[in-house]
Residue, then its C-alpha position, 0 to 999 in steps of 0.5 A: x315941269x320937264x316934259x322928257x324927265x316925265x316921259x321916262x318915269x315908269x319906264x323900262x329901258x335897255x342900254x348897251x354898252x353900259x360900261x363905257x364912257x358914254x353909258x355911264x353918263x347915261x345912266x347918272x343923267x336917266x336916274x338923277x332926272x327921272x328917278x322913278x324911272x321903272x328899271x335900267x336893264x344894262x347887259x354886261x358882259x361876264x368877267x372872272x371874279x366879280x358877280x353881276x352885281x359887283x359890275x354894277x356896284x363899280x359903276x355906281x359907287x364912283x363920283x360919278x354918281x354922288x348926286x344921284x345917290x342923294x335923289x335916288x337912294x335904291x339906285x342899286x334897285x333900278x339897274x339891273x345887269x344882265x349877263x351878255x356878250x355881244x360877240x355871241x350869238x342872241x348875246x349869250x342871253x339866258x331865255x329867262x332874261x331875255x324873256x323879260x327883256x322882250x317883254x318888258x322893254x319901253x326904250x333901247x339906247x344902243x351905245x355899245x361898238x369897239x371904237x378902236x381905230x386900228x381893231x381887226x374888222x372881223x372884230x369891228x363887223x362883229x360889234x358894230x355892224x352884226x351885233x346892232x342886227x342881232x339887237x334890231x331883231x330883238x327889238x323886233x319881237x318887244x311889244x312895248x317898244x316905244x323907241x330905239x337910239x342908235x348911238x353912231x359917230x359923227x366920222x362914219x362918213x369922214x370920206x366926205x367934206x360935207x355931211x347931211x343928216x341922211x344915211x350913205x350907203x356904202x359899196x358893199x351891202x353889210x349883210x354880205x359882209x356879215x356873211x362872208x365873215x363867218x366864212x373868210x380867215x383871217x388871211x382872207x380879211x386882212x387882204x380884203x379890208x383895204x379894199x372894202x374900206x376904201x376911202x375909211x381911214x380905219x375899221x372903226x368909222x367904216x364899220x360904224x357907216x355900215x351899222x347906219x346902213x343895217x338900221x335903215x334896211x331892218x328898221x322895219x316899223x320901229x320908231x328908230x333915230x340916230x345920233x352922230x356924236x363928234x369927239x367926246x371929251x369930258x363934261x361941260x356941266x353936269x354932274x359935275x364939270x370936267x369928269x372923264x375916266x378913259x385915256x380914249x382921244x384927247x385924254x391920252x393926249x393930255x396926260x402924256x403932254x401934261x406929264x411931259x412925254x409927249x412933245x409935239x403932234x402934228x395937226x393943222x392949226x386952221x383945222x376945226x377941233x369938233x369936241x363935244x362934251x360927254x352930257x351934250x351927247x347924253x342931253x341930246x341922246x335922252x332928247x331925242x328918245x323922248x321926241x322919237x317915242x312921243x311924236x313918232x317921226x315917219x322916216x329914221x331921223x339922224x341928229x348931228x351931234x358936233x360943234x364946229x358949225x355951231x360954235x368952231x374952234x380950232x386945233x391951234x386954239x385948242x392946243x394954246x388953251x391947253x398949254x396955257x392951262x398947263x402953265x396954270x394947272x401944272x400935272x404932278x411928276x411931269x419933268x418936262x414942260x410941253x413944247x409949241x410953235x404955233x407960228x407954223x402954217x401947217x402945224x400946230x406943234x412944233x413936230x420932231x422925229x419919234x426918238x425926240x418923243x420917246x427920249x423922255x420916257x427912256x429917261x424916266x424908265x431909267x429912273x423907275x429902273x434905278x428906284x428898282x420898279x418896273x420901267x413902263x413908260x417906254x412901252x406907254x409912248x409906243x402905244x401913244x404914238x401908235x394912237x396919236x399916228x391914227x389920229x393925225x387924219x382928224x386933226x389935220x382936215x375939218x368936216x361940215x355937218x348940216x344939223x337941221x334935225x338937231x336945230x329942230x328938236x332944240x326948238x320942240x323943248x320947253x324951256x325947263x327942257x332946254x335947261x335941264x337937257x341942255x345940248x346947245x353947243x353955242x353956250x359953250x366957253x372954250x377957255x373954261x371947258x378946256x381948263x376945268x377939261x385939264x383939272x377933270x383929267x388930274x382930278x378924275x383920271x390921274x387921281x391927283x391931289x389938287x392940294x399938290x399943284x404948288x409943289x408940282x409947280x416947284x418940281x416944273x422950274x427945277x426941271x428945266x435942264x430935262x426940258x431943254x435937252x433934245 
């Protein structure tokens, strides 16, 4: 008997950023593992033409939930959406509903945050920092309350080499920040940001250090823990391997290098590539509610979520996996196979100019232009460029995370708990990962058919005057 899959049967349990990749899979593992959990409040943001609950129908009639269907059959009565936006003051939350949130509410998993590197810090205090107090003080006034997971990133404290499982505190108290935001312009932010940011490579990992910081100065006497996931990419085992549905990290990458437009990244081959599948997180996350709310640590336990010291792998691996893979599960409408020089000491891809980058998709513009459709890929590079350009500061240096809680609460599960809440990164085969990682993008992302990889094959040899063109 699963004593984490029991401990959530009957309860009430609060997610953010339901929505996103990580809540998703949240959600699937919660009612597929405890399928008479009480109720999931998710909070959603309202969006023009659809109801509360068509939000939550997109979320459920997907692959992603084929199996919990089969378990749980009123799975449609166990969400329930509340209206939100978490750029609004007590989240725009009507009394009624957040009456029932206070009052109800056993477990918060706090995953929602913009994640987006180059996102304004008005916008990522906003999410990351401000919205995570309002929710504390929420979290506050519930009576129920058996424990709040604070979802972080393994990189809000990438100015440093080494990284224990303790909260850092950063130069300027957020609650100062917080404050001059409501009263700093936009000209005003934008001129200071550097400077608060300091040795943050972008407003997203310095916002999310500053999240850290509120949860430790508003804890008060909640039951809090935090979880710092590294890169999360597609599902090592369950529900099925390989899901993803974002273009978000490495996705992008994939798709633009399967299809060919993207030629080249710059990364050191030696530098460890710190992925993490999306249901090692989750597998952990409900882990750690169940050890917070039942064994009631006496300070906030932060757990690293990473593999690069359990179980390295590094980008010039990474990279040859993939581009192997690539030859074997070829992506249809690609014209142009990926080029790679691995020999190099400081790079793990051969790297040329951006023009060498953007020709491909001026030349398949031309074609959409021609077949009398809208050229797009053109702009799509530009964005990837833009995406790849910011993520050069985490593929080019390694990072190591002490990860001593997270040893431990693997040592605190039975073993039908370390079975069914499987977060032991050591069990995991790169070669395979990466590949069904591949087939996850084509299969779940690009919506290909898999019956078409011996004609994308064909279509692969007859390009190879594209492929050799500058």
């Amino acid at each position: 008997m699963s004593m984490i899959a029991a401990f959530y049967g009957g309860k009430s349990i609060l997610i953010t950023g339901a929505t996103g990749f990580l809540g998703k899979v949240l959600i699937e593992k919660l009612c597929r593992t405890s399928p008479d959990l009480k109720v999931i409040y998710i909070l959603v943001r309202p969006k023009a033409g659809h109801t509360l609950q068509q939000r939550v129908s997109q979320i459920i009639n997907t692959k992603l939930f084929e199996k919990v269907r089969e378990v749980c059959p009123n799975l449609h009565e166990k969400i329930r959406a509340i209206s939100a936006d978490l750029n609004q003051n007590d989240f725009a939350i009507s009394k009624e509903d957040m009456q029932e949130l206070l009052s109800c509410t056993n477990i918060i998993f706090h995953c929602a945050a913009t994640v987006r590197f180059d996102d304004h810090l008005r916008h990522a205090v906003q999410l990351n920092v401000t919205a995570t107090q309002q929710l504390l003080f929420m979290a506050s006034q519930m009576p129920k309350l058996e424990a709040f997971i604070h979802i972080s990133t393994a990189f809000s404290n990438c100015n440093l080499k080494h990284i224990d499982e303790v909260i850092y505190p950063c130069s300027v108290e957020p609650k100062k920040i917080i404050d001059s935001m409501e009263w700093w312009d936009d000209a005003i932010v934008d001129e200071i940001a550097p400077k608060l940011m300091g040795d943050w490579p972008n407003t997203y990992t310095y916002t999310k250090a500053l999240g850290e910081m509120v949860v430790q100065q508003e804890s008060g006497n909640l039951n809090i823990a935090i979880i710092r996931p590294s890169i999360v990419g597609a599902t090592w085992q369950e529900p099925f391997p390989g899901w993803v549905d974002n273009l978000n990290g490495p996705n992008g990458m994939i798709v633009a290098a399967g299809r060919g437009f993207l030629r080249a990244i710059r990364a050191s081959p030696l530098a460890v590539a710190d992925l993490i599948p999306v249901d090692t997180v989750i597998n952990l996350t409900l882990a750690v509610g169940w050890y917070t709310a039942v064994h009631r640590p006496k300070s906030t336990l932060i757990y690293h979520c990473t593999s690069g010291n359990l179980n390295p792998c590094n980008w010039g691996k990474m990279g040859c996996q993939v581009l192997s893979t690539f030859e074997k599960i070829p992506f249809e409408k690609a014209f142009r196979r990926p080029h790679a020089d691995f020999t190099a000491n400081t790079i793990t891809v051969h790297y040329w100019n951006a023009v060498s980058h953007r020709a491909p998709a001026m030349i398949y513009d031309i074609y959409l232009w021609l077949t009398g459709r809208k050229p797009r890929m053109t702009k799509l590079m530009n964005r990837l460029l833009r995406t790849i350009s910011m993520l050069e500061y985490f593929i080019n240096r390694s990072w190591e995370w002490s990860t001593y809680n997270t040893e431990m609460l693997m040592s605190e599960l039975s073993p039908e708990d370390q079975r069914i809440f499987n977060f032991d990164v050591r069990q995991l085969n790169w070669l395979e990962y990466i590949e069904n990682y591949v087939l996850g993008v084509k299969k779940y992302l690009l919506k290909e058919d898999m019956a078409g990889i011996p004609e994308a094959k064909q279509h692969l040899r007859r390009s190879f005057p594209v492929y050799y063109a500058p």
